[in-house]
N, C-alpha and C positions, 0 to 999 in steps of 0.2 A: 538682528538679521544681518547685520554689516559682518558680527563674527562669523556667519555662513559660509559667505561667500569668499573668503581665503581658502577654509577645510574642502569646498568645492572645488577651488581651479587647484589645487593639493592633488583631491582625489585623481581629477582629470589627467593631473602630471603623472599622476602613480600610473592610470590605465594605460596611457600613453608609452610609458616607459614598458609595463610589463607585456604589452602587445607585439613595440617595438624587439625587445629580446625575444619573445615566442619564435617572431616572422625570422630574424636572425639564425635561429636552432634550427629551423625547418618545422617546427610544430605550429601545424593547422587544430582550427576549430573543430575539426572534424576527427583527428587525433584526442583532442581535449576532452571532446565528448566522451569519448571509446571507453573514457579512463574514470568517468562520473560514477556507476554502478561500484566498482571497488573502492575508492577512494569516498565516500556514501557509508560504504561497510565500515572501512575503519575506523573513519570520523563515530560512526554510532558504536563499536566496539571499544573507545578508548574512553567515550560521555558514559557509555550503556555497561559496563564490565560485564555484569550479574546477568543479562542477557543474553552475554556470547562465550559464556563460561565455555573453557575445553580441556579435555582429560589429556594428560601425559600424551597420549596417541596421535593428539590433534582434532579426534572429535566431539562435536560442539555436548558440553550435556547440557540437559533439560531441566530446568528450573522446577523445583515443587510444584510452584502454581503453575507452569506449563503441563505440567503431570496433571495437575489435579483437573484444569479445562478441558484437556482432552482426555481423562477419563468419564467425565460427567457428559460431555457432549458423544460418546461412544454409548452412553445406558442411554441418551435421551434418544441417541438413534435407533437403538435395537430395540426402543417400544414400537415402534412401527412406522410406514409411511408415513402416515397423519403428524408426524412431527420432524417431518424432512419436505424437501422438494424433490425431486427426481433429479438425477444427472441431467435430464434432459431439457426438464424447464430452469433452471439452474443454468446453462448454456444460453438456454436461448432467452433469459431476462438479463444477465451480463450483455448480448448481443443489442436487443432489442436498448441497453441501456447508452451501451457505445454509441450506436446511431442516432440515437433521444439525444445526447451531447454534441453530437455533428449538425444536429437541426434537420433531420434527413429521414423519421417516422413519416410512412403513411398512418390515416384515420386509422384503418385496421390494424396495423401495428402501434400506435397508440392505444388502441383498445385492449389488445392483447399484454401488452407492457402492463399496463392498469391492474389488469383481472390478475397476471402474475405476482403485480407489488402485494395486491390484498392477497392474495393465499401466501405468500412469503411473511407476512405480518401473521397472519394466523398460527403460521406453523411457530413464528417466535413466539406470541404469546400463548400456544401452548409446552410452546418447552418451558417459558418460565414457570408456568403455574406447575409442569411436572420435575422439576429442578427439585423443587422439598422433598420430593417423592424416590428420587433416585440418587 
């Protein structure tokens, strides 16, 4: 435990120093953020290669098994509703799911969220069982 606490007041000097240059440059926290979403991407395009494969041209291609999910998931949909949710409940179970995470459902909306999970599990466990099929 005593070797801890050196690699600690270390770290602290390091935040300390690289905070101190930030404020220096004029780069705010709010700048730093702006910059997470790209810097996100390259970090997983340089771990991930085979993921973010791109043609001569620049655009991204599509991995086999990317081909092959969204083909399979295109015939489970053109069996029919019964193995999708509507764009509309789809919408409003993300919505109702956001608020559930906020702590902010009424009963009725609780209720609602509920009867959505179970037809969302349904429609999955019928696409699996028709996955052999298509």
């Amino acid at each position: 435990m005593a070797e801890q606490l050196p690699k600690q007041k270390r770290f602290e000097q390091l935040c300390e120093t690289f905070a101190s240059r930030l404020e220096k440059a004029g780069i705010t926290e709010a700048d730093l953020q702006a910059t997470l979403p790209q810097t996100r991407r390259q970090l997983m395009e340089r771990r991930y290669p085979k993921l973010f494969m791109t043609t001569k041209t620049g655009k991204s291609k599509t991995t086999k098994s990317k081909k092959r999910r969204r083909s399979i998931g295109q015939r489970l949909d053109a069996l029919g509703p019964q193995y999708r949710l509507s764009k509309e409940q789809q919408r409003r179970m993300e919505e109702l799911l956001a608020r559930s995470a906020e702590g902010r459902l009424t009963r009725a909306e609780r209720r609602e969220l509920n009867a959505l999970l179970r037809m969302s599990e349904e429609v999955m466990l019928r696409r699996a069982e028709a996955m052999e099929r298509v």
